[in-house]
C-alpha positions as CSV (number, residue, x, y, z in Angstrom):
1,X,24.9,-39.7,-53.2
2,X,22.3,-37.0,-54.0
3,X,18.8,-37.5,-55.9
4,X,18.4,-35.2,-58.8
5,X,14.5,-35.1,-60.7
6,X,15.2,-35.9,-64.4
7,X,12.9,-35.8,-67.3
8,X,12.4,-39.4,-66.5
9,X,11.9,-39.5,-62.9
10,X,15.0,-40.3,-60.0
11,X,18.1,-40.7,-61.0
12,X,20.7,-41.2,-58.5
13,X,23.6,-39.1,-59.3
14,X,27.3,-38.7,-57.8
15,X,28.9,-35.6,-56.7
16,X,29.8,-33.8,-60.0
17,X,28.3,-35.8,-62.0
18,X,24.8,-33.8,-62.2
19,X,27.3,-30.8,-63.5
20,X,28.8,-33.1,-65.7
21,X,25.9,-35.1,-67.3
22,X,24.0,-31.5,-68.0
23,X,26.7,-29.6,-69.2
24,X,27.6,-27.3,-66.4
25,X,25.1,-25.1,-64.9
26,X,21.6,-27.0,-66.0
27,X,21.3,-27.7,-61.4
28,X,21.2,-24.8,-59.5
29,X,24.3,-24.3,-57.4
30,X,22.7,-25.0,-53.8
31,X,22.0,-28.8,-55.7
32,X,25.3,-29.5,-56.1
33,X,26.2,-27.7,-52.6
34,X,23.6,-30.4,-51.4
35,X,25.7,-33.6,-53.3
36,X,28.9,-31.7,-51.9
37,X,27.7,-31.9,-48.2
38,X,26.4,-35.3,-48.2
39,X,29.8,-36.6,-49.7
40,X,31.7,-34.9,-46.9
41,X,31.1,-37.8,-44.5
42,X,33.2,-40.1,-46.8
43,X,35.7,-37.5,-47.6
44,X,36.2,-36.6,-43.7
45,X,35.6,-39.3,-41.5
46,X,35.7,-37.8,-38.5
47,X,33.2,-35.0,-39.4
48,X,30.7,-36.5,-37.0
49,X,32.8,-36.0,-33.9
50,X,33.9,-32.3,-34.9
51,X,33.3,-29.0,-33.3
52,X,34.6,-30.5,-29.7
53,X,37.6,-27.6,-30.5
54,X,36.1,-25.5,-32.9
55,X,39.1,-23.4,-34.5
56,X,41.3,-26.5,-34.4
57,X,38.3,-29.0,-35.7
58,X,37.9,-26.3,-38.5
59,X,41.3,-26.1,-39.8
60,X,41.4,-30.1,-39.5
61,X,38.2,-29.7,-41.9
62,X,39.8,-27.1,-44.4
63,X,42.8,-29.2,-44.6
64,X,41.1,-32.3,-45.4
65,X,39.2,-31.2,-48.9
66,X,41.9,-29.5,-50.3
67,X,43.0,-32.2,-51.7
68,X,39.4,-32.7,-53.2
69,X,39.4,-29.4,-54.6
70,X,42.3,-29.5,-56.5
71,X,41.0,-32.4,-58.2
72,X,37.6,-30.4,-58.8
73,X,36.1,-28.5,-61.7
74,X,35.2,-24.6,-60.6
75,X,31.6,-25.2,-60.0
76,X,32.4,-28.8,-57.9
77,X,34.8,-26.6,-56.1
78,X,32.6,-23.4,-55.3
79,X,30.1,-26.1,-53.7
80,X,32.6,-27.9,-51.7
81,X,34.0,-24.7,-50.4
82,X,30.6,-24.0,-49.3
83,X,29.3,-27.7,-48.4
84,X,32.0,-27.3,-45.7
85,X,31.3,-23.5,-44.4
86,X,27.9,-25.1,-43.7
87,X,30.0,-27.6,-41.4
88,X,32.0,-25.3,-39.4
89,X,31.0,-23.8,-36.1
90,X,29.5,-20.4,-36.1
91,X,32.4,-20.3,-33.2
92,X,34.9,-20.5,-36.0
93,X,34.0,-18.3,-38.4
94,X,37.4,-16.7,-38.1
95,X,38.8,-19.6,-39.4
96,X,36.3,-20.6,-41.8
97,X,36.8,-16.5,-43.4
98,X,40.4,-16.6,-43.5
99,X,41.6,-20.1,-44.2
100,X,38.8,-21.8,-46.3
101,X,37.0,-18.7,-48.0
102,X,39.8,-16.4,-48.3
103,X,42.3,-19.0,-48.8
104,X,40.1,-20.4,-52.0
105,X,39.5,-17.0,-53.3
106,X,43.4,-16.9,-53.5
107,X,44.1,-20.0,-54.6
108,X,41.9,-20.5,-57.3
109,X,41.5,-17.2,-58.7
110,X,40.9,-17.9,-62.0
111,X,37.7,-20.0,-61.2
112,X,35.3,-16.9,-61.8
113,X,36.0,-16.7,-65.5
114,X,34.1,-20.3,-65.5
115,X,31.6,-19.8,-62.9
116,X,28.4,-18.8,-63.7
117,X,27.0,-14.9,-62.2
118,X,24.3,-17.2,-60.4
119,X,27.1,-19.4,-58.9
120,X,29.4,-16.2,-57.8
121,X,26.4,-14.4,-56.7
122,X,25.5,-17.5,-54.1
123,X,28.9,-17.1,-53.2
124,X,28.7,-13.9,-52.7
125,X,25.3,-13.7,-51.2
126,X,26.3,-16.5,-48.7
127,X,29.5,-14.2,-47.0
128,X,27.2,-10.9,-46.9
129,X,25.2,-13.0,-45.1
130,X,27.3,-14.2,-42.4
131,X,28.9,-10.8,-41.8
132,X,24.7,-9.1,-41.0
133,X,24.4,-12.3,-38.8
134,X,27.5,-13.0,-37.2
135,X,29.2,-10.1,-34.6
136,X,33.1,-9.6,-35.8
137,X,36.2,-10.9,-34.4
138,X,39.6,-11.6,-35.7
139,X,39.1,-9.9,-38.7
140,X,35.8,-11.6,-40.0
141,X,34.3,-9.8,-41.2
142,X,36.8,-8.0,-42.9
143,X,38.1,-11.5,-44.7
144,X,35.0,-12.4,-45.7
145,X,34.6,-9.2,-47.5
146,X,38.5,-9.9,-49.2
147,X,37.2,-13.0,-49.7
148,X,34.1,-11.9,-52.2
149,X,33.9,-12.0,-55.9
150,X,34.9,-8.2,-57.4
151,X,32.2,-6.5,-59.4
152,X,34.1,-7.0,-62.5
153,X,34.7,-11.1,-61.6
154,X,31.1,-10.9,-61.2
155,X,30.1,-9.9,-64.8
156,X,33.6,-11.4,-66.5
157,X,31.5,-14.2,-68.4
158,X,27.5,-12.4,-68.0
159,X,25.4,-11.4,-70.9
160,X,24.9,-7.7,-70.6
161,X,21.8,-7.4,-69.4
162,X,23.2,-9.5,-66.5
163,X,25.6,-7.2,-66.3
164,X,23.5,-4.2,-65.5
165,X,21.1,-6.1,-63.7
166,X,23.9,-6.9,-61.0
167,X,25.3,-3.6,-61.5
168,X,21.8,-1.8,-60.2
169,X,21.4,-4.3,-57.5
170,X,25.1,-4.3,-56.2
171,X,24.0,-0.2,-55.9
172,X,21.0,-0.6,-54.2
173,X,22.6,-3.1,-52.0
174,X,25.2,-0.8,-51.4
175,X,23.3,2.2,-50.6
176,X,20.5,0.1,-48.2
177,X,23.7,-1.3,-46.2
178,X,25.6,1.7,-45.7
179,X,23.9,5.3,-44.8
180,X,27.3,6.9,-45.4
181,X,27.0,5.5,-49.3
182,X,23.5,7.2,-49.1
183,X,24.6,10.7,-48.3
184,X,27.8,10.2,-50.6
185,X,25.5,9.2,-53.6
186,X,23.1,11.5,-52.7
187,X,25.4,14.2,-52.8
188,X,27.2,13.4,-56.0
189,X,23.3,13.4,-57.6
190,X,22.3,17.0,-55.9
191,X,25.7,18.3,-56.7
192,X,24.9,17.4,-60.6
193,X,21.4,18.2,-60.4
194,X,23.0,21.6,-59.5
195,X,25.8,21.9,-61.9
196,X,22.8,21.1,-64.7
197,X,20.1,23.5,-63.3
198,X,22.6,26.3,-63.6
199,X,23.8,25.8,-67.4
């Protein structure tokens, strides 16, 4: 069980049900990530002797909540997906990229159209994330890019000035990561700037 702040004061609240008894998207998504990974002691038992093995430990962990996030809204399932990333060993993260984010990206790949830009942005946010912080191996870092929310998922169900909001920052992001999207942007704006000058 999680404690939410209501209007009132405490309210003790369920996994889910703060998603539920506000209508979808009223908690911020690391709230619910929060009810998510205190429920996965009762999901998974054994969590508390994990990580002895950590690729076999991890797929033991992936196995055991799929069958909680099939029975999951989008938003419940985003946040159980990443309730138990938080759980796996940075030594897995192999595992964790290909057969828990990868695998739900897959699998449920209709949930963006329900998920809020926030929520896929988190998402989002939380792989980039790993991949500046964590050295590559057995194609993690290329997974966890697979495994990402498109541009277009991203703005399926945003209001447009979302839309272009993300749009600019998923540039700027773009060009601050990688120098050879600088000089490729910056090439494309000087070779118009040239083309115009010249009419």
């Amino acid at each position: 069980m999680a404690y939410y702040t209501n209007y009132i004061g405490y309210k003790q609240i369920g996994f889910g049900e703060a998603t539920l008894a506000t209508g979808g998207a009223a908690f911020p998504i690391t709230a619910v990530i929060d009810g998510a990974i205190a429920l996965l002691p009762i999901l998974i038992p054994w969590i508390g002797n994990a990580f002895k093995h950590p690729a076999r430990d991890a797929n033991k962990l992936i196995d055991g909540i799929k069958t909680q996030l099939i029975n999951s809204d989008p938003r419940q399932r985003l946040a159980l997906v990443l309730a138990t990333a938080n759980r796996i060993s940075p030594a897995a993260r192999d595992v964790s990229a290909e057969k828990l984010f990868l695998w739900y990206k897959n699998t449920y790949n209709q949930d963006y159209k329900t998920l809020s830009l926030e929520d896929k942005e988190y998402y989002n946010k939380f792989l980039q994330n790993a991949i500046q912080t964590q050295a590559d191996g057995n194609n993690f870092w290329a997974n966890s890019r697979r495994a990402m929310f498109t541009n277009s998922e991203l703005n399926y169900n945003a209001n447009p000035v979302q839309t272009i909001t993300n749009t600019a920052s998923n540039i700027i992001t773009n060009l601050t990561q990688s120098p050879s999207s600088l000089i490729l942007y910056t090439g494309i704006g000087l070779g118009l700037y040239l083309i115009l000058k010249n009419k």
